[in-house]
C-alpha positions in Angstrom: -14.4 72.6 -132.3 -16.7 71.2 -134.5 -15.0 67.5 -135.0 -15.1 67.8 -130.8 -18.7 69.3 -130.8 -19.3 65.3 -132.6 -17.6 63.6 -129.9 -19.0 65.4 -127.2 -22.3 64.7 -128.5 -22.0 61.3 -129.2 -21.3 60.7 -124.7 -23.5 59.4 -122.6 -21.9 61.5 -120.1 -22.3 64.8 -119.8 -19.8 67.4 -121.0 -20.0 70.7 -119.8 -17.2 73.8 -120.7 -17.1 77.2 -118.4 -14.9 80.2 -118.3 -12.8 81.2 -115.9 -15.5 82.2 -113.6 -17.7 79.5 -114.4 -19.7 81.1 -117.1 -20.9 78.7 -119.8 -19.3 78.1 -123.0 -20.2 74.6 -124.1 -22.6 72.1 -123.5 -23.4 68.7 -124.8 -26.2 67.3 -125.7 -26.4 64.8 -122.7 -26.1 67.2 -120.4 -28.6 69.6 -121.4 -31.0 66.3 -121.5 -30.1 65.7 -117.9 -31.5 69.0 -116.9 -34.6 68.6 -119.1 -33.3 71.9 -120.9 -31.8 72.6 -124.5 -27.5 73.8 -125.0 -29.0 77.6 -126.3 -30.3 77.7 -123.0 -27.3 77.2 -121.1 -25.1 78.7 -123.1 -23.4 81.7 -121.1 -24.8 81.2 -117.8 -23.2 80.0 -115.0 -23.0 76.5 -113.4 -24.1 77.7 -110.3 -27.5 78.8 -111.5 -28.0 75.0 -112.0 -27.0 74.2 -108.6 -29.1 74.9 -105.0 -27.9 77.0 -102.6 -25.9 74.7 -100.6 -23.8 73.5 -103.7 -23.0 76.6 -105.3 -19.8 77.4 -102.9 -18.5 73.4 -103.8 -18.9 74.3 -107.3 -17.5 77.5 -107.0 -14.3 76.1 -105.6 -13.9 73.5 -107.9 -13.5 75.7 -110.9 -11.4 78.1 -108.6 -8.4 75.5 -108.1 -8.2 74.3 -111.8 -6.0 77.2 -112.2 -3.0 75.7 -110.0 -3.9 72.0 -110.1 -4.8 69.0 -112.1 -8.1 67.0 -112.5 -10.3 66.9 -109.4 -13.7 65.3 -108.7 -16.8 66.4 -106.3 -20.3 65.3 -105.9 -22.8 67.7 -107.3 -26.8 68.0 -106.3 -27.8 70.3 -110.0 -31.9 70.7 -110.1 -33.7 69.6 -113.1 -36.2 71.9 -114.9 -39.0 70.0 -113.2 -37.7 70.9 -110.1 -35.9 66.7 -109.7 -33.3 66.4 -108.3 -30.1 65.6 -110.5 -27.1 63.6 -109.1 -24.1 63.6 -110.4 -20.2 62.8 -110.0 -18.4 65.9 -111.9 -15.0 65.9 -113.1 -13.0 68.5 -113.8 -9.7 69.1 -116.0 -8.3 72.7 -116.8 -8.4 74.2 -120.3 -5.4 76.2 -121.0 -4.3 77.7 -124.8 -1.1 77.4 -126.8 0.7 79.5 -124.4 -0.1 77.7 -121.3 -2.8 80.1 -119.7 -5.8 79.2 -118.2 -9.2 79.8 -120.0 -11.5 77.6 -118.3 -12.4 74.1 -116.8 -13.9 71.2 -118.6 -16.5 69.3 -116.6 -17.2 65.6 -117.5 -20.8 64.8 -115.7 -21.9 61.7 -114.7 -25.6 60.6 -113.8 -25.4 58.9 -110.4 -29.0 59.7 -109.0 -30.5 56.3 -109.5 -27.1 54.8 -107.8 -27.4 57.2 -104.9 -31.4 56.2 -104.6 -29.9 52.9 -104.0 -27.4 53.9 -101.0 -29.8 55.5 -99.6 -32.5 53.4 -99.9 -29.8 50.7 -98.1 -28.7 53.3 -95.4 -32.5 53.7 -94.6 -33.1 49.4 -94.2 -29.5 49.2 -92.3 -31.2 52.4 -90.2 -34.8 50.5 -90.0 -32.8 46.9 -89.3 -31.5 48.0 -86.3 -34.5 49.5 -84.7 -36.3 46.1 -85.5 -33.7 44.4 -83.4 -33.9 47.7 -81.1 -37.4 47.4 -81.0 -37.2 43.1 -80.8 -35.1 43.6 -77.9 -37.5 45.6 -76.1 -40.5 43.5 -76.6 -39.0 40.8 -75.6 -38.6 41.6 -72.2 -41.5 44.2 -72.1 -43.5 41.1 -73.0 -42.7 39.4 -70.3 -43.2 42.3 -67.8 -46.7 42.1 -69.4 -47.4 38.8 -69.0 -46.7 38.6 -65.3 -48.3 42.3 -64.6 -51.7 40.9 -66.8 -50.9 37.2 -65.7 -51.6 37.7 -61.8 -54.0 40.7 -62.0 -56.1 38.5 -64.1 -55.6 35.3 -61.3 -56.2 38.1 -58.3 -59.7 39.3 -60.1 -61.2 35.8 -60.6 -60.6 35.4 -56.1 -61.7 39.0 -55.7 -65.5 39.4 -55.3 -67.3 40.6 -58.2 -69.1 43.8 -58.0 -66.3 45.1 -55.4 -63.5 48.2 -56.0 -60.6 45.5 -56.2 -62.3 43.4 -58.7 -62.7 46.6 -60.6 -59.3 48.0 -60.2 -57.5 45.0 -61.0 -59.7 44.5 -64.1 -58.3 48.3 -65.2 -54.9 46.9 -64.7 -55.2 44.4 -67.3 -57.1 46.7 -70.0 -53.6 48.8 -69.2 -52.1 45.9 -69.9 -53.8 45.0 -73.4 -53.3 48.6 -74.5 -49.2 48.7 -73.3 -49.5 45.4 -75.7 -51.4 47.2 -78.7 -48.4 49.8 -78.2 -45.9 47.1 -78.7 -47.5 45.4 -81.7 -47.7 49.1 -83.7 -44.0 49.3 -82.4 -42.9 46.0 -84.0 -45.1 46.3 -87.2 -43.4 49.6 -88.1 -40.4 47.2 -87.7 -41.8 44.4 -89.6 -41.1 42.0 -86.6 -44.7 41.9 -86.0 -46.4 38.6 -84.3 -49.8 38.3 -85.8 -52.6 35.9 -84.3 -54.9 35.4 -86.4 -57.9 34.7 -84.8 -62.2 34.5 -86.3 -63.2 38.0 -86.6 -66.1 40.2 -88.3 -64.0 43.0 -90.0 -67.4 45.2 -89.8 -67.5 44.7 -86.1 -63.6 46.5 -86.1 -64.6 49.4 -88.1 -67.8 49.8 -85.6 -65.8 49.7 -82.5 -63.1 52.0 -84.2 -65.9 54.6 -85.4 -65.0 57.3 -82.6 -60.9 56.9 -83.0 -61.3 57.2 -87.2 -63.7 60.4 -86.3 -60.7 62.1 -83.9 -57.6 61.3 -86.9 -60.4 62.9 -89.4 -61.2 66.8 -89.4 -64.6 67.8 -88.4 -65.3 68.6 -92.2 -64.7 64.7 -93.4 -67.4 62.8 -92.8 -67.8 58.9 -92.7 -70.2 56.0 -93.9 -69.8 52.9 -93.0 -71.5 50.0 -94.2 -70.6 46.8 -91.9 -71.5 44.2 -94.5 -73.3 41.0 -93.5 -71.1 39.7 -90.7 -69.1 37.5 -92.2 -65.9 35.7 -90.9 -62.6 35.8 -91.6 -59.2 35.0 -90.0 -57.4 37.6 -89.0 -55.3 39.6 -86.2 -57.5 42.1 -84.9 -55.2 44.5 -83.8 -53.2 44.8 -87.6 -56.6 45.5 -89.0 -56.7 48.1 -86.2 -53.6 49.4 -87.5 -54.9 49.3 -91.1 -57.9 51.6 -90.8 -55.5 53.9 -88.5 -53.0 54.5 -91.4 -56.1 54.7 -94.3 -57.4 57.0 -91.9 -54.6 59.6 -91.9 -53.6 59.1 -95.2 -57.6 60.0 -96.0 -56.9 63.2 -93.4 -54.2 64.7 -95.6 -55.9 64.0 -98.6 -58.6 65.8 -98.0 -57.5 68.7 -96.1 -60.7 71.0 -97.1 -63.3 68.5 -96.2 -64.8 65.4 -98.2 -66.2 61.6 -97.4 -64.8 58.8 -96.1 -66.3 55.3 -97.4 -65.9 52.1 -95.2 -67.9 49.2 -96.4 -67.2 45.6 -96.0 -68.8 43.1 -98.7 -68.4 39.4 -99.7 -67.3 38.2 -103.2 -67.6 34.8 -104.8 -65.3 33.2 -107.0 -66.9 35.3 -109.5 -66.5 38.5 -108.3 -62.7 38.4 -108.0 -62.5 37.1 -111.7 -63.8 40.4 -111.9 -61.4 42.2 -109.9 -59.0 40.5 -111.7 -57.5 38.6 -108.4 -54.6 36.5 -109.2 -54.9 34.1 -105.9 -57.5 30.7 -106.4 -61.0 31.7 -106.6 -62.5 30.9 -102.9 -64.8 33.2 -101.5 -63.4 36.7 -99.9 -64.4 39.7 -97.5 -63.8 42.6 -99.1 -63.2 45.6 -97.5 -63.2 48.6 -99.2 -61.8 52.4 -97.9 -62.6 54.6 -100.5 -62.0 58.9 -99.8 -63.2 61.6 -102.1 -59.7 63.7 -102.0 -57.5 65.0 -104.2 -56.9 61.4 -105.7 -52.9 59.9 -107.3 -51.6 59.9 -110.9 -50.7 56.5 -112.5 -46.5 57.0 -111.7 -47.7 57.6 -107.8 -49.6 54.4 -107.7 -47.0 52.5 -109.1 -45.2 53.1 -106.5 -47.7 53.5 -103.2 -46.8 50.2 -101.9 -42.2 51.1 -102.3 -41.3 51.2 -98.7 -39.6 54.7 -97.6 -42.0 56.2 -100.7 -44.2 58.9 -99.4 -45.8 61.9 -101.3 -45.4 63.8 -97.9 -42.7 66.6 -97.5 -39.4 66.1 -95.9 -40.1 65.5 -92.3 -43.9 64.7 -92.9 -44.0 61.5 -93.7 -42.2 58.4 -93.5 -43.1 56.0 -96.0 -43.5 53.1 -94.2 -47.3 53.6 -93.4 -48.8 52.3 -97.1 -45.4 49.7 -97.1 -46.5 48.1 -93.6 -50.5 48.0 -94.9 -49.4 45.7 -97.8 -46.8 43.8 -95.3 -50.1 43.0 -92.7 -52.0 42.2 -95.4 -50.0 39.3 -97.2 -49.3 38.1 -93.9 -53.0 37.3 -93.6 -52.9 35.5 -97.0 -55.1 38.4 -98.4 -54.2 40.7 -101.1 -54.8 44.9 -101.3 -55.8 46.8 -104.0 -55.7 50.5 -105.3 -57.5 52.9 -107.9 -57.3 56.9 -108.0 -57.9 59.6 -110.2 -56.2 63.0 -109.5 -59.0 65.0 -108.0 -61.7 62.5 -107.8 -60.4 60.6 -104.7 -58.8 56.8 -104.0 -60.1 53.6 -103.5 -58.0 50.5 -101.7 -59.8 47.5 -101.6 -58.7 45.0 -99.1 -59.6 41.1 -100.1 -59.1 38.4 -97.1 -60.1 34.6 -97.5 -64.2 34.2 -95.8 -63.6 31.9 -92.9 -64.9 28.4 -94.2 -66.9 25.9 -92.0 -64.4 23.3 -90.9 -61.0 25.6 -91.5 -59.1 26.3 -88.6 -61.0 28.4 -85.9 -64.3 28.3 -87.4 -65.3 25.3 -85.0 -66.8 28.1 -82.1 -63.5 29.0 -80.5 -63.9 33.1 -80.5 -62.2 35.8 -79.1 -63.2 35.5 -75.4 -63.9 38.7 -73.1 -60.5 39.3 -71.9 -59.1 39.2 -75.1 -58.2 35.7 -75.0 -59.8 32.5 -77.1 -62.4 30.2 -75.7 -60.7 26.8 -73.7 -62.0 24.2 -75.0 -62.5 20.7 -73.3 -60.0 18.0 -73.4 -59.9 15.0 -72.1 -57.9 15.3 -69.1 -55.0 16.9 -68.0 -51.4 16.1 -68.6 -47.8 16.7 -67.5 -46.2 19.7 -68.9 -42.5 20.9 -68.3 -42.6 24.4 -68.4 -38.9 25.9 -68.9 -38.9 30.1 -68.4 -35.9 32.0 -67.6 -38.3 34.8 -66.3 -39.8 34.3 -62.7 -42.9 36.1 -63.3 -44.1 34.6 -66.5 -42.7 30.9 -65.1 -44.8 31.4 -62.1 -48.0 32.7 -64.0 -47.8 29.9 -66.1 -47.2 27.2 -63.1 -50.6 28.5 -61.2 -52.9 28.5 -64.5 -51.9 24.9 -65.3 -51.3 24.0 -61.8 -55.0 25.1 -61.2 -56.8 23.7 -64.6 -55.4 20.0 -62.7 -52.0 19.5 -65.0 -48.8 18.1 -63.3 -46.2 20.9 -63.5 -42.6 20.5 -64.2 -40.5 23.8 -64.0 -36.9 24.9 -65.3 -35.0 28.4 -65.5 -33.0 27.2 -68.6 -32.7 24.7 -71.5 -30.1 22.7 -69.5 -32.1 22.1 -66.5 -35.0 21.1 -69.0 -32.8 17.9 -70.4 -32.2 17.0 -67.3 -35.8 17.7 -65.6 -36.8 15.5 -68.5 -34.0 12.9 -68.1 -35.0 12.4 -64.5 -38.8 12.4 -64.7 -39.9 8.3 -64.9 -43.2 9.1 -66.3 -44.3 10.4 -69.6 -43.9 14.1 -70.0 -47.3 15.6 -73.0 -46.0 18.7 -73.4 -42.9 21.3 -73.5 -43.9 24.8 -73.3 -40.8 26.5 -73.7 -39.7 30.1 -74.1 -37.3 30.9 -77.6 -35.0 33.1 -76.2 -32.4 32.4 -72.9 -29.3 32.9 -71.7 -27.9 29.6 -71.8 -29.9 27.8 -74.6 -32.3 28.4 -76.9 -35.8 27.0 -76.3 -35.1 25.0 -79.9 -32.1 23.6 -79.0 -33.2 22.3 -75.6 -36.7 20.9 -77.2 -34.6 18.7 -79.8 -32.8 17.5 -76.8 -35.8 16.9 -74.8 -37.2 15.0 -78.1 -34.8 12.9 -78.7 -35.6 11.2 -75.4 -39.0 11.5 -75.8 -40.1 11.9 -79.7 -43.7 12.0 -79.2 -43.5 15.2 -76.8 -45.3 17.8 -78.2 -44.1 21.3 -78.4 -45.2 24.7 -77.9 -43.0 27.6 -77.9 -43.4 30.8 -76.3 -42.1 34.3 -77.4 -42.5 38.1 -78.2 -40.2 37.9 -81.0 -41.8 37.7 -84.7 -39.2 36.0 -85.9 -39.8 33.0 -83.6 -43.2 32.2 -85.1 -44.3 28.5 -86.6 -44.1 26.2 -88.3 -40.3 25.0 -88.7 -38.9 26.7 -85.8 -36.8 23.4 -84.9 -38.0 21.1 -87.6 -40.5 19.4 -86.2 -43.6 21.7 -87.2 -46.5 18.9 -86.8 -45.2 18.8 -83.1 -45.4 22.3 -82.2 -47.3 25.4 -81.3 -46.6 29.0 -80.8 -47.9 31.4 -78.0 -47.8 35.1 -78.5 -46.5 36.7 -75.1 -48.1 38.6 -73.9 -50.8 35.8 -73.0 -53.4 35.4 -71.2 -54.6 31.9 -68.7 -57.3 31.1 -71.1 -54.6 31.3 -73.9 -52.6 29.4 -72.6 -55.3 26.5 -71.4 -56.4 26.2 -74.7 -52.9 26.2 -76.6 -52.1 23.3 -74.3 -55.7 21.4 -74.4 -54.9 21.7 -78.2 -51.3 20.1 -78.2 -52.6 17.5 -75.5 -55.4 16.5 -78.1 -53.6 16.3 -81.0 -50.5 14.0 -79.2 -53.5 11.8 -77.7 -55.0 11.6 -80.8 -51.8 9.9 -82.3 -50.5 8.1 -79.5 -54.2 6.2 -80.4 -52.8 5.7 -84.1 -49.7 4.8 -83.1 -49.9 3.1 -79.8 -46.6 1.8 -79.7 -44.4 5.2 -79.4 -43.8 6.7 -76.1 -40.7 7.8 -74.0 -37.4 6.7 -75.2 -35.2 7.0 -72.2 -33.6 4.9 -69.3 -35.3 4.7 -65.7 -34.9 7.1 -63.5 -37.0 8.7 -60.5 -38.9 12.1 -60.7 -37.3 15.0 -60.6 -37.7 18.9 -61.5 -40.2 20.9 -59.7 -43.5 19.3 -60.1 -47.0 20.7 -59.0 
């Protein structure tokens, strides 16, 4: 046994010898380091005391049928002296002596709990993959129901008579209609397929506004202080940072179940101040935003991996791990970067950096978030002819009567085919394609490559609920093309267009000799 006892030892697998009735009798050295225990220890006690509950009968049977048959092999959970979970792949082979009688079972156990981390962890993005394109499908057309439902209340309250019931309840349906939209956007960024639109916002003006929501996720014992900072700009979607100070909020909740602070302050660092945060992006100026509770804080190994999706400190069915994951996710998307530090019992810190808005960067020229939710129009100069192609009636229409009414010549089509040819037919220059991503018979992409080939100086803009439609390189021709969030609203859609419109004016006046590429013909489509 001794010249074994050396080979056992010398295994990275574990070997593992019981009795008849499972008791004990040898263990090696790998083994009894898997369990975070020594071999006196184990000696003489049976397997099952190493096993939970539900695994004890498996085991039990295992050892059971090495009496009348040959090697088998069964998946074992064993618990770890720390109370881990172990694992394993255990095979087993009878012992018998010299005169052929069974003595006892030899188990040769394998460490499998990091490979079975990694099924899991894929089961659970397989699980998470399809409710994204659940979830995708959805929004897509629940988009476009909320278009047309926000679309024409908004066009019925401009006629109504301000001051009146109508004008009041039509202005209820579409702040219905942003929240149904909020609902989406938390839907698709638990997903990942989130649109963002970034747009010029005072972070400190969120966390005012979102003061009585924080106060109802947080027990009456946690209090908060805010400090909004100076009121500096940055570019960012409103609703993600929404989302944000939700999550930090009920993480703060259960992290300070007998009471404590929450600290929200915003603040603005120079180049020099995120040399001292150690910030690895290029040193241009930055909001920070920092969330900082006084609860029962994280040791180093939690922080390491706070960020993991499906990680969660939470108990089973308490948490999801996707909360922290999806923070980090909104964050990056806004080109900004996130932060932690935490002590066990003295509280945690997350410090959120995001670019300042610079004069002259895109959206710092005055176009703000307008009262209905949408941006600012700006002036152009002059309208155009758009072809408008939208398989949904509602949204088509919506869009018609906006830019129908703002003075642009209208060209409709249900599909991508009746787009080529709307475009073949029309004799006159054709600004703009506004075009939705997904329908039936061709994809908005597909059609506007068509459409440009004819006409290579058209500008694009593509419309969509689905993230994974955003800009740029959506058909390869980025510097032509725009994106429009659906849900949208008329002023969103005026000043997406005045902006294409500009910018293909602008270099139709640099290069005055492009223009439509296409034989005569007379108009056609439906025009307005």
């Amino acid at each position: 046994m001794d010249r074994l006892s050396t080979i056992f030892d010398g295994m990275f697998d574990g070997v593992w010898l019981v009795d008849v009735k499972g008791a004990t009798t040898y263990v090696n050295e790998a083994i009894a380091a898997m369990l975070g225990t020594t071999r006196a220890a184990m000696h003489g006690r049976p397997i099952t005391e190493f096993l939970p509950d539900e695994f004890r009968a498996v085991a039990t049977a295992l050892i059971d049928r090495q009496s009348d048959r040959g090697s088998d092999r069964v998946d074992l959970r064993f618990i770890r002296s720390n109370g881990d979970d172990l694992w394993t792949l255990v095979a087993a082979s009878p012992i018998s002596n010299a005169d052929g009688t069974f003595v006892g079972s030899m188990l040769n156990v394998s460490d499998v709990t990091g490979k079975r981390a990694a099924q899991v962890q894929a089961l659970q993005n397989q699980k998470l993959e399809a409710v994204g394109g659940f979830a995708a499908g959805i929004s897509h057309d629940f988009n476009n129901l909320l278009t047309a439902i926000r679309g024409f209340a908004e066009l019925a309250a401009y006629d109504a008579p301000e001051g009146g019931t109508i004008r009041a309840d039509l202005e209820q349906v579409i702040v219905s209609a942003d929240q149904a939209r909020r609902i989406t956007n938390k839907l698709l960024a638990f997903t990942r397929r989130q649109i963002l639109t970034p747009i010029p916002v005072d972070p400190g003006r969120i966390i005012v506004d979102m003061l009585p929501i924080l106060r109802t996720l947080l027990s009456g014992e946690v209090e908060i202080v805010h400090d909004p900072g100076t009121g500096s700009m940055i570019l960012a979607d409103p609703v993600a940072l929404e989302q944000i100070f939700i999550n930090f909020a009920v993480n703060a909740h259960d992290a300070m179940p007998t009471g404590g602070q929450l600290r929200i302050a915003v603040d603005d660092l120079d180049g020099h101040g995120r040399e001292a945060l150690g910030a690895d992006a290029p040193r241009a100026a930055s909001v920070r935003i920092r969330v900082e509770d006084t609860g029962i804080g994280m040791d180093e190994a939690t922080i390491a991996r706070i960020f993991d999706p499906f990680y969660t400190t939470k108990p089973m069915g308490k948490g999801t791990g996707l909360g922290l994951s999806t923070v980090y996710g909104l964050i990056r998307q806004m080109n900004g970067e996130i932060t932690v530090e935490s002590v066990p019992g003295k509280g945690t810190t997350f410090s959120l950096i995001l670019p300042l808005l610079q004069p002259g960067s895109p959206g710092s020229d005055g176009r703000v978030e307008g009262p209905d939710g949408g941006p600012v129009s700006r002036t152009d100069d002059g309208p155009g002819v758009i072809l408008m192609v939208e398989d949904d009636d509602g949204v088509r229409e919506f869009g018609r009567r906006v830019l129908a009414g703002a003075g642009h010549t209208v060209l409709t089509a249900v599909s991508g085919p009746e787009a080529i040819e709307t475009s073949a037919r029309w004799s006159g220059e054709i600004d703009v394609l506004l075009s939705d991503v997904v329908m039936p018979d061709m994809r908005g992409p597909v059609a506007a490559a068509e459409v440009r080939r004819r006409r290579p100086d058209i500008a694009v803009i593509y419309m969509s609920g689905y993230a994974e439609e955003t800009l740029p390189g959506i058909d390869g021709s980025a510097q032509h093309a725009s994106f429009l969030a659906k849900p949208f609203t008329g002023l969103a859609l005026l000043d997406v267009v005045a902006t294409r419109l500009a910018v293909r004016r602008a270099e139709r006046r640099r290069s005055p000799g492009t223009g439509t590429v296409e034989p005569p013909g007379t108009a056609g489509g439906r025009a307005d």
